[in-house]
C-alpha positions as CSV (number, residue, x, y, z in Angstrom):
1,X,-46.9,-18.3,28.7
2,X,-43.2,-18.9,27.8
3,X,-42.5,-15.8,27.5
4,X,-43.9,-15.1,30.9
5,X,-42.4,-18.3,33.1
6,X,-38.5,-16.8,31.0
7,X,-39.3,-13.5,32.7
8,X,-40.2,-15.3,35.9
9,X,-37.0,-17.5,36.0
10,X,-34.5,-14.4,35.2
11,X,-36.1,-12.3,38.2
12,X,-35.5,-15.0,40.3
13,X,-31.7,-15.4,39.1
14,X,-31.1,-11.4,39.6
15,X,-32.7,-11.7,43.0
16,X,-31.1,-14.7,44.1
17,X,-27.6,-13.5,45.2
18,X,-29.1,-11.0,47.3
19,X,-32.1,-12.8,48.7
20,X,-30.2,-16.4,48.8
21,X,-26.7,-15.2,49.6
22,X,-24.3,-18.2,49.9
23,X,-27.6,-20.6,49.9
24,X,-26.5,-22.7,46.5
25,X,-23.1,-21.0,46.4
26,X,-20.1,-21.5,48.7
27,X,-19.6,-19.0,51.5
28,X,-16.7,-16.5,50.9
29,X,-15.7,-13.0,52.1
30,X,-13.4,-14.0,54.6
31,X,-10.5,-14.9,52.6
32,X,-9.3,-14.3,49.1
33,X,-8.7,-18.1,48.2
34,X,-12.7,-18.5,49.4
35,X,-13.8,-15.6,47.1
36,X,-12.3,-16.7,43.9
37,X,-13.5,-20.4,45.0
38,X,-17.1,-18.6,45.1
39,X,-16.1,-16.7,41.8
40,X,-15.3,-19.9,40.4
41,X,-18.5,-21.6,41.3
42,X,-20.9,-18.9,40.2
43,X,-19.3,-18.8,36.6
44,X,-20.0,-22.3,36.1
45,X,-23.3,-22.5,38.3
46,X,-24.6,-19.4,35.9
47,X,-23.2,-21.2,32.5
48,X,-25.1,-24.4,33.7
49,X,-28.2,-22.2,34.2
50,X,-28.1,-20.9,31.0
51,X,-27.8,-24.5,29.5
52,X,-30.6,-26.0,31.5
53,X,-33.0,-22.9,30.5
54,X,-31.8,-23.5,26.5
55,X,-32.7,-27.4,26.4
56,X,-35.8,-27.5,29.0
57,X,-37.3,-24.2,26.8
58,X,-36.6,-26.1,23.9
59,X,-38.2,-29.2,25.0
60,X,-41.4,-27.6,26.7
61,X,-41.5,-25.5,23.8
62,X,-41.6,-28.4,21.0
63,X,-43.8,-29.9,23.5
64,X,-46.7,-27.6,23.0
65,X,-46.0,-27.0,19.4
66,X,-46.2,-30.5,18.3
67,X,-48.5,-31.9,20.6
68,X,-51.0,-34.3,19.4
69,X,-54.5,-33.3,17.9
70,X,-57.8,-34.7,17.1
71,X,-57.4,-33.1,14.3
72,X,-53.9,-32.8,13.0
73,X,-51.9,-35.2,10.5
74,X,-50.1,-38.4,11.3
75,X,-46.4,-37.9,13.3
76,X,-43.6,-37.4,11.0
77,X,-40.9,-40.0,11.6
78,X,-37.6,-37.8,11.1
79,X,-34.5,-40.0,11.0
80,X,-32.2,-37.2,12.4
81,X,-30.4,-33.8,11.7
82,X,-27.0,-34.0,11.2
83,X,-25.7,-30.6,11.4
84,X,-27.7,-29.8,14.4
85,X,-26.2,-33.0,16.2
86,X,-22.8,-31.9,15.2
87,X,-23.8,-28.3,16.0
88,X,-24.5,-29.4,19.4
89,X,-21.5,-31.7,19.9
90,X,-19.2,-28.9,19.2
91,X,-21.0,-26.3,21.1
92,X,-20.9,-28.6,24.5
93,X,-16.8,-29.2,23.8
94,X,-16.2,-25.4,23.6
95,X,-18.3,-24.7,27.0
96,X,-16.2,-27.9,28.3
97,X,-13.1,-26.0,27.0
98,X,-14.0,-22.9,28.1
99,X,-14.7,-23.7,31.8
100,X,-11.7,-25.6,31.6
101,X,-9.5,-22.4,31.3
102,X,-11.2,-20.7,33.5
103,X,-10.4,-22.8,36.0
104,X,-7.1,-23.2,35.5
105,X,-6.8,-19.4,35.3
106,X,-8.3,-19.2,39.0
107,X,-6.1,-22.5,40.4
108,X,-2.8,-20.5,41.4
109,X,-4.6,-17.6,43.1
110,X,-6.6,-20.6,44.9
111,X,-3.5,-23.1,45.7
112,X,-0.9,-20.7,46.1
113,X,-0.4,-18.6,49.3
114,X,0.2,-14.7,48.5
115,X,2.3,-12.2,50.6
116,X,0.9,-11.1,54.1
117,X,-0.7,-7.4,54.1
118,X,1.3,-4.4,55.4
119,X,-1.0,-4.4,58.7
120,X,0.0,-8.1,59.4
121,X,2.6,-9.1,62.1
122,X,5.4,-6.6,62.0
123,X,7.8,-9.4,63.2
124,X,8.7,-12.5,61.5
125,X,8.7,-15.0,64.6
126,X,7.4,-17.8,62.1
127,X,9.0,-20.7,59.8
128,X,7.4,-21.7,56.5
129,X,7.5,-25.4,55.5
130,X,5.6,-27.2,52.8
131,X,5.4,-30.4,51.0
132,X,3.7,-29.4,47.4
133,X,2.4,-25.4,47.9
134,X,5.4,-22.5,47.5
135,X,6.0,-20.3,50.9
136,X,4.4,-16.8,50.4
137,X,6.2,-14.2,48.5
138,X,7.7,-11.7,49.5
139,X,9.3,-10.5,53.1
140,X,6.7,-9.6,55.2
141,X,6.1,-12.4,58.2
142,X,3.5,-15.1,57.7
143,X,2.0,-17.7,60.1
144,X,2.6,-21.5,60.1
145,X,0.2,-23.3,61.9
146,X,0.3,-27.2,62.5
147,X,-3.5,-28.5,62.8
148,X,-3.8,-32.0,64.1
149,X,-7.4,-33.6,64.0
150,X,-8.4,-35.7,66.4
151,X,-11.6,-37.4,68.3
152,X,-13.4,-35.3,68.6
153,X,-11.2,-31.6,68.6
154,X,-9.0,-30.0,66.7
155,X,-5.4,-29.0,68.4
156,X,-2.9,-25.8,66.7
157,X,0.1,-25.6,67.7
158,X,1.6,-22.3,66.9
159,X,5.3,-21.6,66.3
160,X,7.6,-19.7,68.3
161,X,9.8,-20.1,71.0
162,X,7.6,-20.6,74.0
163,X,5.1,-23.4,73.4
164,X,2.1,-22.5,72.4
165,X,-0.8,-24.7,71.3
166,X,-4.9,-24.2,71.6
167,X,-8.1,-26.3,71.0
168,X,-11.2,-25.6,69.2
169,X,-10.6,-21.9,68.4
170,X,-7.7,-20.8,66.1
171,X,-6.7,-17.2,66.8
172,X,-4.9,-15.4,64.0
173,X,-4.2,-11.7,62.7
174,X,-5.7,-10.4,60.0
175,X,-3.7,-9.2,57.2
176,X,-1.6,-12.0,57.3
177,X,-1.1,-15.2,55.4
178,X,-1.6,-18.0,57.6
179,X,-0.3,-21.1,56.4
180,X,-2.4,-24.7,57.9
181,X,0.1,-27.7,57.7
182,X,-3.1,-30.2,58.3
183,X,-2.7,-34.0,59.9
184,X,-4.7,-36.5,61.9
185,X,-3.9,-38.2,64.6
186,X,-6.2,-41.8,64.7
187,X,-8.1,-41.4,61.7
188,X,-9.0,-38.9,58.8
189,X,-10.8,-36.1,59.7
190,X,-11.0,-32.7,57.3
191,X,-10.6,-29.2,58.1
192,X,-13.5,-26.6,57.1
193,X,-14.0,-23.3,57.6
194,X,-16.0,-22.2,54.1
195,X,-15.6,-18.8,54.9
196,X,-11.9,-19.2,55.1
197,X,-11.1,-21.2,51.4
198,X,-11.8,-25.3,50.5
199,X,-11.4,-28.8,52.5
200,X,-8.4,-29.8,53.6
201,X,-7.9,-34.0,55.0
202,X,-6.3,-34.5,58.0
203,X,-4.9,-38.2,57.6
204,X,-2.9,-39.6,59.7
205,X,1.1,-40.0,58.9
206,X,0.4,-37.3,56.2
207,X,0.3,-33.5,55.8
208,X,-1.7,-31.8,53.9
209,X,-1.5,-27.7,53.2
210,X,-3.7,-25.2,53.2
211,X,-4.2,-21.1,53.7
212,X,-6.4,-17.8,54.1
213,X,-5.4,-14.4,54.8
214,X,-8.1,-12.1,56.4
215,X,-8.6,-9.0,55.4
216,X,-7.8,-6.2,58.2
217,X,-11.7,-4.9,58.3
218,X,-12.8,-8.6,59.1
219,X,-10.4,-8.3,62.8
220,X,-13.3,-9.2,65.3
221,X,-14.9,-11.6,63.9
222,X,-15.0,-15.3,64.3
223,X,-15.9,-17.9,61.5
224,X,-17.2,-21.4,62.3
225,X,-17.0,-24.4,60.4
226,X,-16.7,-28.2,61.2
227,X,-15.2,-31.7,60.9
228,X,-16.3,-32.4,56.9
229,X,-15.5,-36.0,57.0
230,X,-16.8,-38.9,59.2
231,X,-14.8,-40.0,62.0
232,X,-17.0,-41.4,64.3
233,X,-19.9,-41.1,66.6
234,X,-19.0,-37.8,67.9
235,X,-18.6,-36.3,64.4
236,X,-21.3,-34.0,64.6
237,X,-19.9,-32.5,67.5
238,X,-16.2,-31.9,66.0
239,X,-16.9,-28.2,65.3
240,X,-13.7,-25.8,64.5
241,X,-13.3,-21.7,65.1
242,X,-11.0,-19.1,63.9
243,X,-11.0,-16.2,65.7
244,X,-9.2,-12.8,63.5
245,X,-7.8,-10.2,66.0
246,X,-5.3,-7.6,65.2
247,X,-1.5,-8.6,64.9
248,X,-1.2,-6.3,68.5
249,X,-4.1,-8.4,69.9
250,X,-2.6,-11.6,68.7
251,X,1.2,-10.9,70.2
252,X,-0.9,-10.2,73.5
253,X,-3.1,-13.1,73.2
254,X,-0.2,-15.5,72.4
255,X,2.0,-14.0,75.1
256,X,-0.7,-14.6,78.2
257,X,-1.6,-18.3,76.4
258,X,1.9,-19.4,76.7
259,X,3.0,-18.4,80.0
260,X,-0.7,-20.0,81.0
261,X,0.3,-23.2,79.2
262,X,3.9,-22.9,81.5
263,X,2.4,-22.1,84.7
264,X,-0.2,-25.5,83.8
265,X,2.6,-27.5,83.1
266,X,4.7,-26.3,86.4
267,X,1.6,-26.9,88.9
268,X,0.9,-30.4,87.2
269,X,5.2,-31.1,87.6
270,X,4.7,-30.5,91.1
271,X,1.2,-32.8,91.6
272,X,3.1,-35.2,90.2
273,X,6.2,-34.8,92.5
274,X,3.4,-35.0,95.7
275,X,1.6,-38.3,94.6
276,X,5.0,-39.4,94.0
277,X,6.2,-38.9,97.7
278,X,2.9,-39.7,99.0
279,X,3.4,-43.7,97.2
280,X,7.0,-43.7,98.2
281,X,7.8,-45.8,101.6
């Protein structure tokens, strides 16, 4: 029978990532900071697994073995085993250890923004600033993005020379690193896209950093994610979306949204001007 429910278990952990893809695990595939987040995970979900099948085998097993009988002799009171405890002890510190270096091993590639692709922008149009992550390496252009939470949206302001700012949905090229310089403007919100790498708070008078970098094949696609931190009644409805289009598709995008946000701003100038002279005597 134990034999049987072991076999049962490690079908169900082979069949799992397929069957249950990103169920118990974080999503990833969209950037490389989300896969080794997911990478990360699954090492220590599996080791933990492996642990849990060890001692509840062990106890189900003794369970059976030494179960009372009608029959049988009186309990022997055992006062301990010292080398097993030990044993134990040192086995748990090494897996502690362990886990510990592989994280730390995985932390740079996860904190640390790399260089944009060769099919990311062409032009560097952008500026880099940071408070505790170092700009990507390397050249090749990458794309600073200034996120500002607020109730109940999300705002980016893109750089550049023309203003250029949108809400809701984030459009960005793929093959490029795109750096989040992440804020709030009434109270603390936090960015999530789990497709796209961790949490990141948005607190008001503070900036916090964050990035992904989609790969070229993903171009198309949109990933959805949400407000992961309550703000207030309309939390549920804070919902965030980062569109990936080619860097061609992107320059075109960008172009049309600013002169859209210029002729906005000239037809409101000139409202304002016409209630003005309709109040004046």
């Amino acid at each position: 029978m134990l034999a049987a429910l072991a076999a049962a278990l490690l079908a169900l952990l082979v069949a799992a990532p397929s069957a249950l893809a990103d169920t118990f695990t974080p999503e990833s595939g969209g950037s490389p900071n989300a896969d080794d987040i997911d990478t990360l995970y699954k090492i220590t979900l599996y080791v933990a697994i492996v642990i849990f099948l060890i001692v509840e085998g062990t106890l189900i097993w003794s369970l059976v073995r030494y179960r009372s009988r009608r029959a049988g002799p009186d309990a022997v009171q055992i006062r301990g085993n010292t080398p097993l405890e030990v044993g134990w002890t040192v086995a748990a510190a090494m897996i502690l250890v362990v886990l510990t270096v592989v994280t730390f091993l995985y932390l740079p590639n996860i904190e640390n923004p790399p260089e944009s692709g060769p099919n990311g922008l062409s032009a560097s149009q952008t500026s880099f600033a940071s408070i505790d992550q170092p700009a990507p390496p390397g050249n090749r252009p990458s794309l600073t993005i200034e996120v500002n939470g607020q109730q109940y949206l999300w705002r980016f302001d893109y750089p550049g020379k023309r203003q250029l700012f949108s809400y809701h949905t984030m459009v960005v090229p793929v093959d490029t690193t795109v750096v989040l310089r992440i804020t709030g403007s009434d109270v603390i919100h936090s960015w999530w896209i789990p497709e796209l790498g961790g949490k990141a708070d948005g607190v008001p008078g503070h900036i916090n950093e964050t990035w992904f970098k989609i790969p070229p094949d993903k171009a198309g696609t949109t990933f959805r994610g949400q407000c992961a931190e309550l703000c207030g009644p309309g939390h549920a409805d804070m919902r965030a979306a980062v569109r990936a289009v080619t860097p061609e598709e992107y320059q075109s995008w960008a172009e049309e949204q600013a002169t859209a946000i210029e002729e906005s701003g000239k037809l409101l100038a000139e409202q304002r001007k016409g209630r003005e002279g309709e109040e004046s005597p």
